[in-house]
C-alpha positions in Angstrom: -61.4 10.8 -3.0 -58.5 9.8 -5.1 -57.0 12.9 -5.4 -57.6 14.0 -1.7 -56.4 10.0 -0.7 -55.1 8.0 -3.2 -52.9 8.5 -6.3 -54.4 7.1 -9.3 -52.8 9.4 -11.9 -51.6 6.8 -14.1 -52.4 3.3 -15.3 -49.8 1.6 -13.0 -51.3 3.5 -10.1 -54.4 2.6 -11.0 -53.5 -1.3 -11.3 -51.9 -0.9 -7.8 -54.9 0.1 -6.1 -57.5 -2.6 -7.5 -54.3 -5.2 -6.6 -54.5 -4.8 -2.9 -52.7 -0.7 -2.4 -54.9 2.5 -0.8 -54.9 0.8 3.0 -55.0 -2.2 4.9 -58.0 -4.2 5.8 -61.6 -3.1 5.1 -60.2 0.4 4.3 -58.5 -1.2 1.4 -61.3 -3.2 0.2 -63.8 -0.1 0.2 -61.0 1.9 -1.6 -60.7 -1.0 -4.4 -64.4 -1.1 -4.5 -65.0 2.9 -4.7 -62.3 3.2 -7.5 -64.2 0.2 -9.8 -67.3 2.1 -9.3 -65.8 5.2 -10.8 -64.3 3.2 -13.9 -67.6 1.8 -14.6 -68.8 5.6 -14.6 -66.2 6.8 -16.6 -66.6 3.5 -19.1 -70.5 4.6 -19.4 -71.9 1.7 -16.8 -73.6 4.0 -14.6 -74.9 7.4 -15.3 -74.3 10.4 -13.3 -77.6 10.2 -12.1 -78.9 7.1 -12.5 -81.4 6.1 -9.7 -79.5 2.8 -8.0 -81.8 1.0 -5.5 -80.0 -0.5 -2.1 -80.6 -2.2 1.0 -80.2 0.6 3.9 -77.5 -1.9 5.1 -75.7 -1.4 2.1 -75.9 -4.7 0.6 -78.0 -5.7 -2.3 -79.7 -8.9 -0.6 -83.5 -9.5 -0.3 -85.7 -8.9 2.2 -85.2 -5.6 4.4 -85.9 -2.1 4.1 -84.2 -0.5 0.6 -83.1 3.4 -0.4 -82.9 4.4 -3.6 -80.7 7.3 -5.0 -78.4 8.5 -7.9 -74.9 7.3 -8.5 -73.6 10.7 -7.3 -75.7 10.6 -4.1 -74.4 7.1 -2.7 -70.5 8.0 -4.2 -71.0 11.0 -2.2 -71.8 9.0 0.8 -69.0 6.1 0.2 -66.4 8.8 -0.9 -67.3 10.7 2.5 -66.4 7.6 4.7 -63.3 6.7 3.0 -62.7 10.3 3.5 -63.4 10.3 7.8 -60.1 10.0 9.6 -62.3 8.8 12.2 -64.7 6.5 10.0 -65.2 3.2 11.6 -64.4 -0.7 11.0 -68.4 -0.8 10.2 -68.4 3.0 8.4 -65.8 1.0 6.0 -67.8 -1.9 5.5 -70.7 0.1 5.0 -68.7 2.1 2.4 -67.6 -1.0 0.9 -70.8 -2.6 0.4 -72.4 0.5 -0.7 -69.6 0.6 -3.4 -69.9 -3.2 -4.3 -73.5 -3.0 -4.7 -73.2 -0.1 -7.1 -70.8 -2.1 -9.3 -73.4 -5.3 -9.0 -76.3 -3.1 -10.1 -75.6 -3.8 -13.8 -74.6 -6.6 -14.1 -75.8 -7.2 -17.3 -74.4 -4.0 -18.9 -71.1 -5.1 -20.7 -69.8 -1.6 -19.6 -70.3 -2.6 -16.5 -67.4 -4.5 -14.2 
């Protein structure tokens, strides 16, 4: 997504994005979101194919139906959104939340932001 989308080829780019660039609105927030998930990858927080349980609404809240799949599953789905020229205001919040949850998952884990 960030090479197709965003640049985040350096540090400064990267500290661009996660203060507010990559879009406007709920675009932005699901880009800032999608970008801390992939640090906490690359720092060791999540594993490639770690299973991650999540709402089917894409939050991490009780109650509700839930569907669990790997880190690389759900990023494929979040990085697809962000991706869609024609993605929706509710594709983007979806993609947001997915992203957020992901991030939330281990929260306990030091390597994990």
């Amino acid at each position: 997504m960030f090479s197709e989308d965003a640049v985040a080829t350096t540090v400064q780019d990267v500290q661009a994005l996660l203060r507010g660039g990559g879009g406007t609105g709920q675009a932005q927030s699901a880009t800032k979101e999608t970008l801390v998930a992939w640090l906490n990858f690359a720092h060791g927080g999540v594993a490639l194919d770690e299973q991650i349980t999540i709402k089917s609404n894409g939050s991490r809240g009780k109650g509700g139906a839930s569907v669990t799949q790997s880190f690389q599953g759900w990023m494929g789905e979040v990085e697809g959104i962000l991706l869609d020229p024609g993605a929706t205001s509710s594709d983007l919040k979806r993609a947001q939340q997915i992203a957020t949850s992901i991030n939330l998952s281990d929260s306990g884990n030091k390597a994990c932001h």
